[in-house]
Structure formats: structure tokens, C-alpha cells
TIMAR-326188 format. One record per atom (N, C-alpha, C, CB): z, y, x; residue in three letters. Coordinates in steps of 0.2 Angstrom, whole numbers, padded with zeros to 4 digits, always signed. Glycine has a CB too. Layout:
// TIMAR-326188
ZYXAla/...
This chain:
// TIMAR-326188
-0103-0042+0063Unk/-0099-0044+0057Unk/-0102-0043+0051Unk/-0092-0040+0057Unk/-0104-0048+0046Unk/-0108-0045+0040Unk/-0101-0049+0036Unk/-0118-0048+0037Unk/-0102-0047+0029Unk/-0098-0045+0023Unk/-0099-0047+0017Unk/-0096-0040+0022Unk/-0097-0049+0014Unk/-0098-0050+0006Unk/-0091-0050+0002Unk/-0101-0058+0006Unk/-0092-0050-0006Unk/-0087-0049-0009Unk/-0081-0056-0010Unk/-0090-0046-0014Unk/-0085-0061-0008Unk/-0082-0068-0008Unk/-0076-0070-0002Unk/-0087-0072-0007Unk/-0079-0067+0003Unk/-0074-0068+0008Unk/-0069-0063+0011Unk/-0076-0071+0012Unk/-0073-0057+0009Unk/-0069-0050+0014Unk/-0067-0047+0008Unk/-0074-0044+0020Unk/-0059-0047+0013Unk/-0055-0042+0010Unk/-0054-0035+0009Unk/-0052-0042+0012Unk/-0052-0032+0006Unk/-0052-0023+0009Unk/-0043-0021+0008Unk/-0058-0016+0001Unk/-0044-0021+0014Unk/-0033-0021+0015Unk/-0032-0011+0017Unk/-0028-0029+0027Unk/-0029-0011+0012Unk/-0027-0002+0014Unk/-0019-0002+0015Unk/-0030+0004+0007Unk/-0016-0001+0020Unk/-0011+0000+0022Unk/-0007+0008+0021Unk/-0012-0003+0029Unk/-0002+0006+0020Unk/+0000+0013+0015Unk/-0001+0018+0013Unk/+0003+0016+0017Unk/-0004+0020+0007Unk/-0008+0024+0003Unk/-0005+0026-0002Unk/-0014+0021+0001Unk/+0003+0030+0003Unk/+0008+0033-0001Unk/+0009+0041+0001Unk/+0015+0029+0002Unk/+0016+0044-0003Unk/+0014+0052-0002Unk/+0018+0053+0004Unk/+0017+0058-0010Unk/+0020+0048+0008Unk/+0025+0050+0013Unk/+0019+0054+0019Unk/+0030+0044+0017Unk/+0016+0052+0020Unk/+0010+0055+0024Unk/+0003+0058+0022Unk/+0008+0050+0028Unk/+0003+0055+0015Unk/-0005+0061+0013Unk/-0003+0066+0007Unk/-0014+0055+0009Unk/+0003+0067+0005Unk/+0005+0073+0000Unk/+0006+0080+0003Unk/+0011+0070-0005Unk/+0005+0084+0001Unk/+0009+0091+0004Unk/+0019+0092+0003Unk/+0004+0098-0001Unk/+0020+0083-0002Unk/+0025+0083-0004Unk/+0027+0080+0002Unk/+0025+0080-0011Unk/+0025+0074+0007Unk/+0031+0070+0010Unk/+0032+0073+0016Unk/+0030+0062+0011Unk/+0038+0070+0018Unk/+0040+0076+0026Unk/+0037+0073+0031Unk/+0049+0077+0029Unk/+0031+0068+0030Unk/+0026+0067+0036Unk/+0019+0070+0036Unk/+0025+0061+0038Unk/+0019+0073+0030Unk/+0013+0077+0030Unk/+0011+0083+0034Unk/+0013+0079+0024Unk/+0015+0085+0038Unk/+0013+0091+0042Unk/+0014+0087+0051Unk/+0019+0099+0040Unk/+0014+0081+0050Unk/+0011+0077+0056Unk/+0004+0077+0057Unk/+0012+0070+0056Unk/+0001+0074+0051Unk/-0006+0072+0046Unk/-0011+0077+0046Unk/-0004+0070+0039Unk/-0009+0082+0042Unk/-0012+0086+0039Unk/-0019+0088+0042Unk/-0008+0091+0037Unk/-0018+0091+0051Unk/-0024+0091+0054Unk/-0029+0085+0054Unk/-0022+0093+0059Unk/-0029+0078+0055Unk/-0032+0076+0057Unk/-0034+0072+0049Unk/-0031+0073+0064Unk/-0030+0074+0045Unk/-0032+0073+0035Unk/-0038+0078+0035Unk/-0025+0076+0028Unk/-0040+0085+0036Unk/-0044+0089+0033Unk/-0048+0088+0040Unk/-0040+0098+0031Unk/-0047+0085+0045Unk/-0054+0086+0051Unk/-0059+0080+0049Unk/-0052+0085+0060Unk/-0054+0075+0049Unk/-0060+0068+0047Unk/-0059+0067+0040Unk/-0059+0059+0052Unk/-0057+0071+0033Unk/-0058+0071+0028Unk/-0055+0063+0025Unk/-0063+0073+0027Unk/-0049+0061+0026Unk/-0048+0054+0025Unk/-0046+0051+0019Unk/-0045+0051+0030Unk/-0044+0056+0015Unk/-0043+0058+0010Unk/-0048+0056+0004Unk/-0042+0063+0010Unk/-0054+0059+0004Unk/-0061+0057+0001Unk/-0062+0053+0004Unk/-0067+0061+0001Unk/-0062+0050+0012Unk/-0065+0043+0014Unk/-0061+0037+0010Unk/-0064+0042+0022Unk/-0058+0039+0010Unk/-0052+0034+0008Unk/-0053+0031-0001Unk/-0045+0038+0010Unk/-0055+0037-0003Unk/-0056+0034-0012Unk/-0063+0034-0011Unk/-0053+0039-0020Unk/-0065+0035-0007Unk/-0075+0030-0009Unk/-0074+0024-0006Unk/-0084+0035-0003Unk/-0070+0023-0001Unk/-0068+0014+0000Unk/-0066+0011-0006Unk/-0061+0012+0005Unk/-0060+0013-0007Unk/-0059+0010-0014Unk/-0064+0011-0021Unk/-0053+0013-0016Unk/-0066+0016-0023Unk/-0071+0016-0028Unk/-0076+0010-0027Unk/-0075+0022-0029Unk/-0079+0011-0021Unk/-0085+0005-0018Unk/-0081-0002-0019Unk/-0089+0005-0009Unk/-0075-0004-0017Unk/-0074-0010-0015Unk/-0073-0012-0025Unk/-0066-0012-0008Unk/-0071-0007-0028Unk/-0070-0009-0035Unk/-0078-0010-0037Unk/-0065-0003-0038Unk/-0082-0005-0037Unk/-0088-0006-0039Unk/-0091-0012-0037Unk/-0092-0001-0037Unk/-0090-0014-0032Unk/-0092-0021-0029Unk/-0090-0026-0029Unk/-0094-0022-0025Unk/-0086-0027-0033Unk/-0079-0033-0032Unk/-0074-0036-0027Unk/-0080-0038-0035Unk/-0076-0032-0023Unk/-0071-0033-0018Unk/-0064-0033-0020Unk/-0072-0028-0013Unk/-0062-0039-0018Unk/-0054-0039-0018Unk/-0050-0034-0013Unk/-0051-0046-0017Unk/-0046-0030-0018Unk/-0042-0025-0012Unk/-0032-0026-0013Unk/-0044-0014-0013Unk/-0033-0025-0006Unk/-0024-0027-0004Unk/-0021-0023-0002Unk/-0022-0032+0000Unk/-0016-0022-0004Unk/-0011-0014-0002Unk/-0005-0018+0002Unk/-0008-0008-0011Unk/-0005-0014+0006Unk/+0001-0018+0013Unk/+0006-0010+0014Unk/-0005-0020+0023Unk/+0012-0011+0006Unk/+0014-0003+0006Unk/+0022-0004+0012Unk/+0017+0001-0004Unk/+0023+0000+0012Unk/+0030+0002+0017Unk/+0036+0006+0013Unk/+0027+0009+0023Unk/+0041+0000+0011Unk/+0047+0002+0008Unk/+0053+0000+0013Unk/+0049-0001+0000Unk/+0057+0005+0010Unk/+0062+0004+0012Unk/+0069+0005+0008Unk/+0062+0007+0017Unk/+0074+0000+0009Unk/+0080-0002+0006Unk/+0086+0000+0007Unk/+0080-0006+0006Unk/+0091+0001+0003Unk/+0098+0004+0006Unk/+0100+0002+0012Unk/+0103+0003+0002Unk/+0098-0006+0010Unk/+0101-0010+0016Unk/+0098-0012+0023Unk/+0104-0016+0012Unk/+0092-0007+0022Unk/+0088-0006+0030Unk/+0089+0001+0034Unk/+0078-0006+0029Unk/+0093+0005+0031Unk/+0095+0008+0036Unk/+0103+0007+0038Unk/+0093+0015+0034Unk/+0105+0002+0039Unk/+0110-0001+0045Unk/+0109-0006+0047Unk/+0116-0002+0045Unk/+0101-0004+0049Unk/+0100-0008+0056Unk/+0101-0006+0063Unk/+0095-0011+0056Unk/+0105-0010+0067Unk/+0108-0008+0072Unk/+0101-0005+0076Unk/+0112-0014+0076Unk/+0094-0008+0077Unk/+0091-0008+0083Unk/+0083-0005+0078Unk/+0091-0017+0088Unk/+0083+0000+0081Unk/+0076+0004+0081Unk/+0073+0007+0084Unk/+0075+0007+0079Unk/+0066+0008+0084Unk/+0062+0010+0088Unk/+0063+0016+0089Unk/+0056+0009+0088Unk/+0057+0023+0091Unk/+0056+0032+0090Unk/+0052+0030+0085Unk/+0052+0038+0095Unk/+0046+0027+0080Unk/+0046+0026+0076Unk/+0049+0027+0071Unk/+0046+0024+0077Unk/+0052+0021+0072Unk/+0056+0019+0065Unk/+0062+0023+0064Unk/+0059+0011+0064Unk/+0064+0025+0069Unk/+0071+0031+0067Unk/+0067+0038+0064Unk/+0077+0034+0076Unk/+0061+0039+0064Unk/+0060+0045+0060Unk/+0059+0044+0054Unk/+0054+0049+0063Unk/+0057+0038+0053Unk/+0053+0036+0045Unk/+0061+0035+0043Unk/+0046+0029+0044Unk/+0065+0034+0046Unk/+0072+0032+0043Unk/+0075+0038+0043Unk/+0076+0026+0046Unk/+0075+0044+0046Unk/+0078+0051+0047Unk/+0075+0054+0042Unk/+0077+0056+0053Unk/+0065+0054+0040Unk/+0065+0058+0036Unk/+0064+0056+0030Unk/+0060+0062+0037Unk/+0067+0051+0028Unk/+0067+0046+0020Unk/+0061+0045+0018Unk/+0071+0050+0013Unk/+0056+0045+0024Unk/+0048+0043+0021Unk/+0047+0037+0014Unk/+0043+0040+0028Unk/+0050+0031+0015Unk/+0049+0026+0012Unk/+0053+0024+0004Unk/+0050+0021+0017Unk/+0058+0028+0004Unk/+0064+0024+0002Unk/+0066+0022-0006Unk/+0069+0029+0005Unk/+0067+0018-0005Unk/+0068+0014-0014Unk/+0073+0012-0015Unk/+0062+0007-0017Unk/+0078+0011-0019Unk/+0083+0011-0024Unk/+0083+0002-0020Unk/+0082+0013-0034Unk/+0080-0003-0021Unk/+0082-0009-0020Unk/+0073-0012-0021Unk/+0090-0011-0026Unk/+0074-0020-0022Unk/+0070-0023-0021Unk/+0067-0022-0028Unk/+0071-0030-0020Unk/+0072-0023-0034Unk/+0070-0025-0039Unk/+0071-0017-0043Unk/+0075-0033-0041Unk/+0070-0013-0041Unk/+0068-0006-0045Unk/+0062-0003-0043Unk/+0073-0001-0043Unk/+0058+0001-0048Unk/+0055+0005-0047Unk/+0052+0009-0042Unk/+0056+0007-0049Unk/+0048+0010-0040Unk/+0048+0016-0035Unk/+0048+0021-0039Unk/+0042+0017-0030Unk/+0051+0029-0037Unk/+0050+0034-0042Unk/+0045+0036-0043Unk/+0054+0039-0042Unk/+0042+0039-0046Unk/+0037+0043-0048Unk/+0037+0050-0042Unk/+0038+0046-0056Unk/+0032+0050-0040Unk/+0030+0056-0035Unk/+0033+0058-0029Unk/+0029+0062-0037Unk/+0039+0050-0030Unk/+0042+0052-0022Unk/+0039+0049-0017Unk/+0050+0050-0021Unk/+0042+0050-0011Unk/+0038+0049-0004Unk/+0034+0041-0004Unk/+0045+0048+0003Unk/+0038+0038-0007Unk/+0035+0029-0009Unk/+0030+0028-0011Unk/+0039+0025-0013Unk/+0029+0034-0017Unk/+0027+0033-0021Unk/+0018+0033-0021Unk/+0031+0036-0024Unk/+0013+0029-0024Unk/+0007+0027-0020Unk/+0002+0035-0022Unk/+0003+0019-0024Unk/-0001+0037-0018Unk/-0004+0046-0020Unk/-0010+0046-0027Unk/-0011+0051-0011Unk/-0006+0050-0029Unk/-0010+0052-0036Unk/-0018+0050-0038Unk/-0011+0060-0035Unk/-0022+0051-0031Unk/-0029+0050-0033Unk/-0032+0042-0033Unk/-0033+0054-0028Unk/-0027+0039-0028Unk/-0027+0030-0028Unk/-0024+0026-0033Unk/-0024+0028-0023Unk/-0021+0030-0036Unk/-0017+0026-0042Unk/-0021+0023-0047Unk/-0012+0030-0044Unk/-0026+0024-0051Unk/-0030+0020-0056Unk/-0035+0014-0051Unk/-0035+0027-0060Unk/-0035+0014-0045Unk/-0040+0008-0041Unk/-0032+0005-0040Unk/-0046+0011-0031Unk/-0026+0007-0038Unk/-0021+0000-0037Unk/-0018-0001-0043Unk/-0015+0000-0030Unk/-0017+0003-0049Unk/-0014+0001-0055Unk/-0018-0003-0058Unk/-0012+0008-0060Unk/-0026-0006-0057Unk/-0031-0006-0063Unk/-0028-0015-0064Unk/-0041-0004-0060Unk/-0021-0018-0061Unk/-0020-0025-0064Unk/-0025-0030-0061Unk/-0020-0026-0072Unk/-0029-0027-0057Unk/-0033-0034-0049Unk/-0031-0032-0044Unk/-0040-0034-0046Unk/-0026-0026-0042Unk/-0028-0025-0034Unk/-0021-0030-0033Unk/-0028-0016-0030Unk/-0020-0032-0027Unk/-0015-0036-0025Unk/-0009-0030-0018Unk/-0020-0043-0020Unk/-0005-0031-0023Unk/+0002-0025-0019Unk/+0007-0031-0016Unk/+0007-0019-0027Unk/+0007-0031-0010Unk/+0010-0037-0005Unk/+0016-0033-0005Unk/+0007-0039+0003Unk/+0022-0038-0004Unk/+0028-0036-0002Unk/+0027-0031+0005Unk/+0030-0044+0000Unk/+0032-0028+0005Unk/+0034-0022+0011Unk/+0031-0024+0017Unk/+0043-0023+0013Unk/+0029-0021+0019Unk/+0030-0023+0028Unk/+0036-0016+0031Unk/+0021-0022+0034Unk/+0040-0019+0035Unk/+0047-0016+0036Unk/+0048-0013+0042Unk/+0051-0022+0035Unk/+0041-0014+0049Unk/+0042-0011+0053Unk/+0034-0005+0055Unk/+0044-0017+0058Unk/+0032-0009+0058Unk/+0021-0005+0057Unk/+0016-0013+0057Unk/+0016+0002+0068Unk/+0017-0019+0057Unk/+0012-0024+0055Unk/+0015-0028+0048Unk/+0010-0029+0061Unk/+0012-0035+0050Unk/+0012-0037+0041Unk/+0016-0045+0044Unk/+0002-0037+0035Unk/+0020-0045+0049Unk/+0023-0049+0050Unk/+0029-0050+0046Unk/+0024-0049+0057Unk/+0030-0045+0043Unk/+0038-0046+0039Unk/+0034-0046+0031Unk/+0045-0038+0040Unk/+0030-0047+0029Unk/+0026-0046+0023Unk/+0024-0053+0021Unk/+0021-0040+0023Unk/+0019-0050+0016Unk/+0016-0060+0012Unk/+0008-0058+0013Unk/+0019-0062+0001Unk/+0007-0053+0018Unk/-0001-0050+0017Unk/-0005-0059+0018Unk/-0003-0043+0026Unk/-0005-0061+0024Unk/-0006-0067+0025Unk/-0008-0071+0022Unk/-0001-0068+0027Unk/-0003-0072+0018Unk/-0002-0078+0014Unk/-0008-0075+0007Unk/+0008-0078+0013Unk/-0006-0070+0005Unk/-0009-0069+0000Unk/-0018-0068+0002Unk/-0006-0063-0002Unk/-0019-0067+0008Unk/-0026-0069+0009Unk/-0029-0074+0010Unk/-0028-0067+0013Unk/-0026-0079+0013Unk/-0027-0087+0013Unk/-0026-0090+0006Unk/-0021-0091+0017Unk/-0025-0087+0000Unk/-0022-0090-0004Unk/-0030-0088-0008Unk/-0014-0087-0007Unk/-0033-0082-0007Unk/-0038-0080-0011Unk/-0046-0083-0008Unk/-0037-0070-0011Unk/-0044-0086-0002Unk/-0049-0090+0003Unk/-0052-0084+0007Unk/-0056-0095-0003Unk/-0050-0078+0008Unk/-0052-0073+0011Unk/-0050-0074+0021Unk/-0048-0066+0006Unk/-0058-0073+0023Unk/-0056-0074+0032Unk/-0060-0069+0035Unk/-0059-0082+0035Unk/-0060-0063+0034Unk/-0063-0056+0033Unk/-0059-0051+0032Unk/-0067-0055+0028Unk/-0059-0045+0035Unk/-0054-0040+0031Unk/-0057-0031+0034Unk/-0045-0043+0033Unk/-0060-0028+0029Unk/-0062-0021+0030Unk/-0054-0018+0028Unk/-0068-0017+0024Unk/-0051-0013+0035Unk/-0044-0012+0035Unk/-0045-0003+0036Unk/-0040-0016+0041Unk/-0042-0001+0031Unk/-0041+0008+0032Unk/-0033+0009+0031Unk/-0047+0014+0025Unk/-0032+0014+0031Unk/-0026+0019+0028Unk/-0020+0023+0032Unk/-0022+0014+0023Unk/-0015+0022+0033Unk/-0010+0025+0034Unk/-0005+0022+0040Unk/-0008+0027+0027Unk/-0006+0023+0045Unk/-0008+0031+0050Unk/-0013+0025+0057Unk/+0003+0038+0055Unk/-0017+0028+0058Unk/-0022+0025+0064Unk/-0019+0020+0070Unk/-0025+0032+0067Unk/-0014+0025+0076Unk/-0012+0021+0078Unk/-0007+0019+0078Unk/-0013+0021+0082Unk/-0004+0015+0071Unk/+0005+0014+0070Unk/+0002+0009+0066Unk/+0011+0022+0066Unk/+0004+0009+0060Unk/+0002+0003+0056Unk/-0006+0001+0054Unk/+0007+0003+0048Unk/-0008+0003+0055Unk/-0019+0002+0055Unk/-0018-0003+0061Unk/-0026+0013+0057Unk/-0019+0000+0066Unk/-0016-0003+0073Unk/-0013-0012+0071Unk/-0009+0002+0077Unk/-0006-0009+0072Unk/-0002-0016+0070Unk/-0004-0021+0064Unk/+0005-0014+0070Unk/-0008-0020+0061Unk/-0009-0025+0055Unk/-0017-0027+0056Unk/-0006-0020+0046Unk/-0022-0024+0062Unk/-0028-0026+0063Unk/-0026-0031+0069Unk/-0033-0021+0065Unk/-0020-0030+0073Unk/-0018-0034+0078Unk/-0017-0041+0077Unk/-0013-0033+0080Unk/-0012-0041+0072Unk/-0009-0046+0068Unk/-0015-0051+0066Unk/-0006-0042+0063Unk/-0020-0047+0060Unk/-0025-0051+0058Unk/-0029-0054+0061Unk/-0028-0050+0055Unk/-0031-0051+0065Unk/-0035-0055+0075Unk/-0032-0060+0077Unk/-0035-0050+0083Unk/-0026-0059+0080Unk/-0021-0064+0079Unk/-0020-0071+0075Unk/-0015-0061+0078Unk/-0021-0068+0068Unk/-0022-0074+0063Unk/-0028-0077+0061Unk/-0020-0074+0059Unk/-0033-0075+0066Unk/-0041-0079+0066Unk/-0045-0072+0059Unk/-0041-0090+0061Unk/-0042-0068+0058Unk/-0046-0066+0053Unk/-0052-0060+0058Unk/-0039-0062+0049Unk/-0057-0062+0056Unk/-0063-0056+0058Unk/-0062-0049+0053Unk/-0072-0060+0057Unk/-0060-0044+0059Unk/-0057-0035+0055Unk/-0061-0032+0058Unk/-0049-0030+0058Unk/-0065-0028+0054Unk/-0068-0020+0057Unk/-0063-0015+0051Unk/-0079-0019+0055Unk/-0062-0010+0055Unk/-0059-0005+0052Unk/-0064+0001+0051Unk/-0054-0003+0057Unk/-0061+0004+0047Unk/-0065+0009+0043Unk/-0061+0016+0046Unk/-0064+0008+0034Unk/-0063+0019+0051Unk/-0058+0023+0057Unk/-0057+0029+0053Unk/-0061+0026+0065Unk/-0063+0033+0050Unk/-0062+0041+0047Unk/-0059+0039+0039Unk/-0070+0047+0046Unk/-0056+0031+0038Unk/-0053+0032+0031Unk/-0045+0031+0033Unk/-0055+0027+0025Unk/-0044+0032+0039Unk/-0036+0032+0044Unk/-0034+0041+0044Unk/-0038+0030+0055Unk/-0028+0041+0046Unk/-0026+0048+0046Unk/-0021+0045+0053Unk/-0021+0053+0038Unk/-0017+0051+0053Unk/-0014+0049+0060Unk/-0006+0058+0061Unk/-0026+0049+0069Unk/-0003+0055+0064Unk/+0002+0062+0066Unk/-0004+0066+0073Unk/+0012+0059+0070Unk/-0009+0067+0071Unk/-0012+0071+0078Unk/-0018+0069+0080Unk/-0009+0070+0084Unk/-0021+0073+0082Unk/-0029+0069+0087Unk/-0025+0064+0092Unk/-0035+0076+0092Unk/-0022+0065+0096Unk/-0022+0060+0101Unk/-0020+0054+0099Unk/-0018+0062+0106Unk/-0012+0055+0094Unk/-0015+0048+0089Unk/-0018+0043+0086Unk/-0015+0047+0086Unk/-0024+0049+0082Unk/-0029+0045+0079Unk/-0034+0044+0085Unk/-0033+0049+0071Unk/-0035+0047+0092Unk/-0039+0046+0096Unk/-0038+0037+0098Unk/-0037+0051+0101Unk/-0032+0038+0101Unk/-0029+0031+0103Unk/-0029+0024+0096Unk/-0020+0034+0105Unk/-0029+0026+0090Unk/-0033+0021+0086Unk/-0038+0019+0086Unk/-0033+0022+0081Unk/-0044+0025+0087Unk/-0051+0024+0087Unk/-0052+0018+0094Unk/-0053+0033+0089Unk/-0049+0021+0099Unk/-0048+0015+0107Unk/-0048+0009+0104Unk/-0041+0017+0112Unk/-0042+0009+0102Unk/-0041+0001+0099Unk/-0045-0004+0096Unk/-0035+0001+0096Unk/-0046+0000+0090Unk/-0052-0001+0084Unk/-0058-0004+0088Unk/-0055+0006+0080Unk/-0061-0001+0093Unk/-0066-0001+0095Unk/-0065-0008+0103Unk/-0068+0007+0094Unk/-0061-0009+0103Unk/-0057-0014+0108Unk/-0056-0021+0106Unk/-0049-0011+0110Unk/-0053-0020+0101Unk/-0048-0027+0098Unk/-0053-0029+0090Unk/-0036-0023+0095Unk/-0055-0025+0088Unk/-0059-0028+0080Unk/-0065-0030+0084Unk/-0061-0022+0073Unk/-0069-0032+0079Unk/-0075-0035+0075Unk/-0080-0029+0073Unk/-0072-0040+0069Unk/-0076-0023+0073Unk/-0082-0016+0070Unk/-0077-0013+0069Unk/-0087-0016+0061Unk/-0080-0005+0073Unk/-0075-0002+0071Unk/-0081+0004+0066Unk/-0070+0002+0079Unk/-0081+0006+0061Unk/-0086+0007+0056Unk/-0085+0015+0053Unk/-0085+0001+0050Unk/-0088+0020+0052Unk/-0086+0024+0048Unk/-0087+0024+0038Unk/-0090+0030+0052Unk/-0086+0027+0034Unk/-0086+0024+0028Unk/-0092+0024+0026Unk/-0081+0026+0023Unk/-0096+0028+0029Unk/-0104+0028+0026Unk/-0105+0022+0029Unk/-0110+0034+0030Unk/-0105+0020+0034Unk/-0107+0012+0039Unk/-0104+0007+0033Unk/-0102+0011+0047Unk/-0096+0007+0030Unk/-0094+0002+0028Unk/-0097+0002+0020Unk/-0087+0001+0029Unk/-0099+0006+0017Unk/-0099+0007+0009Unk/-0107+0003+0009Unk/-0098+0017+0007Unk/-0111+0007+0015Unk/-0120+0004+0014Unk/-0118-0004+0015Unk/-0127+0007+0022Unk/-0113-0007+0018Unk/-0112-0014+0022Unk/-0110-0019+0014Unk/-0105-0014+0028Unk/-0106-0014+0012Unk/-0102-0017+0005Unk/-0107-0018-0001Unk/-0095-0010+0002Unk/-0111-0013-0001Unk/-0117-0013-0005Unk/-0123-0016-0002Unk/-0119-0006-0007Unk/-0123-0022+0004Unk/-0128-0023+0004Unk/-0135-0021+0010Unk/-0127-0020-0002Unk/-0132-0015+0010Unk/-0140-0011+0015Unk/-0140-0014+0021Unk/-0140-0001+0017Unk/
């Protein structure tokens, strides 16, 4: 799979405090396999590089609405992220609060505030079938996509599925994933390396982005 800044995308999928703050209540899912494969730092040298090199990047975040938790039918999933209020925002047309669970982590926030990154509507379950990710990529002429973020095999998974599905050529960026556990982020790694186009660590993707 080679890359350039013209066509490939850099889609980071929730890059919120519900899972990488010591603040949200899925952080003590995370936390081990955050400090073993450091995804934290992997994760803002993706972004710094895709900014340094003009890579268009897309953020595929995870809200939720008053009116999504009465829905009759849910997974084990989705009933935890709905139990532990991981997502949760006042309505469409408000704010996310400042430093709540929603809200995007401290260190990422000047690469998606900087007024180029592209913040897609919700995705509402773990891929980007209920979102405008899609659309917004066809729209930028992008048929490419370097995919990291939040959590390995849950929405990283489902939103690499998806874009295979939609002709898009994915390598994922695996140690810029976190995951509720090694066997989780194990079982991502499987997939990544099954269903993409590259499954890449961020030294692999950053020399690729730049070039080497």
C-alpha cells in the first residue's frame, strides 16, 4: 500500500477522555495496554506527522444523546458505554463539556481544534455506518485511509471493516490503538493484519507519511 498526502486519509476514531483520561470510567479497561504499547505518544506523533505533512485528518467521535439511551435493543457493548455515561452530550446542537467523558483528550486538542481537521458526525454504535465519515471522504476525493485510535478491537475494527467494504485501501496504525486488555488489543492486531491493506506500527507509518 503506498501513500501520499493527496489521497490518503488519516481517520482517528475516538480520541476522547472516556478511555485515554485517568478521568473517564473506561480508563481502568485501557490503562494497561495504554502504558505497554504507549499509544498515547503514538498517537500524537500520527497526528503531528499527518499535520506536518498535510495529511488530511478525520475524527470519527462517539456521542451520545438523551434520546439514545431508550433504545430498546443493545449489545454488551453498548449497554456499558451507556451504564458508564462514557459518551454523553446534552443534545445535537450543544457543546460537549469541557473535560467530560466526550470530551476530545487534552493533548489532541490543538491537531483537531487547528479549523482543518474534519470532525464527522457521531457514529452511534462501533463503525461509521451511522455517521457521514464516508461521505466526507468521497467528498475530499480521498480512496486511502491510515486508521488509529480508540479501542482496537471495537470501533478501530468496525470502522476498517466498513472502509474495505467501501473500496477504501486501510492500513492501520496498531500501537496507535489501545484496547480494554491484551486479549482485546490482541484480537485487533489478528484482524488488522487479516482484513487491511497494512497493518503498520507508527515508526512504519510516520517514515511512509514522510516519504522514506
Amino acid at each position: 500500500m503506498n501513500i501520499d498526502y493527496k489521497t490518503t486519509a488519516v481517520v482517528v476514531t475516538d480520541p476522547q477522555n472516556a478511555f485515554l483520561s485517568p478521568t473517564g470510567s473506561g480508563y481502568e479497561l485501557t490503562k494497561d495496554v495504554l502504558n505497554e504499547v504507549n499509544t498515547i505518544k503514538n498517537l500524537d506523533l500520527v497526528f503531528k506527522t499527518a499535520k506536518e505533512q498535510n495529511y488530511q485528518v478525520f475524527i470519527s467521535p462517539h456521542y451520545y444523546y438523551p434520546h439514545d439511551h431508550k433504545w430498546e435493543i443493545l449489545s454488551a457493548g453498548e449497554k456499558m458505554m451507556h451504564d458508564l455515561m462514557m459518551f454523553n452530550v446534552d443534545g445535537p446542537q450543544t457543546a460537549v463539556p469541557k473535560s467530560s467523558q466526550a470530551d476530545f483528550y487534552d493533548l489532541y486538542k490543538p491537531y483537531i481544534e487547528d479549523g482543518k481537521t474534519i470532525i464527522t458526525s457521531p457514529h452511534k454504535i462501533f463503525g461509521p455506518e451511522t455517521n457521514d465519515l464516508v461521505l466526507q471522504l468521497r467528498k475530499r476525493g480521498m480512496s486511502k485511509v491510515l486508521l488509529a485510535g480508540m479501542n482496537s478491537n471495537i470501533c478501530v475494527d468496525s470502522h476498517m471493516r466498513e472502509l474495505v467494504e467501501q473500496g477504501f485501501e486501510v492500513a492501520v496504525i496498531f500501537d496507535a490503538t489501545g484496547a480494554p486488555g491484551f486479549d482485546a488489543y490482541n484480537a485487533g492486531k489478528v484482524n488488522f493484519g487479516i482484513l487491511s491493506s497494512g497493518s503498520w506500527t507508527t515508526e512504519e507509518a510516520i517514515g511512509k507519511m514522510k516519504g522514506h
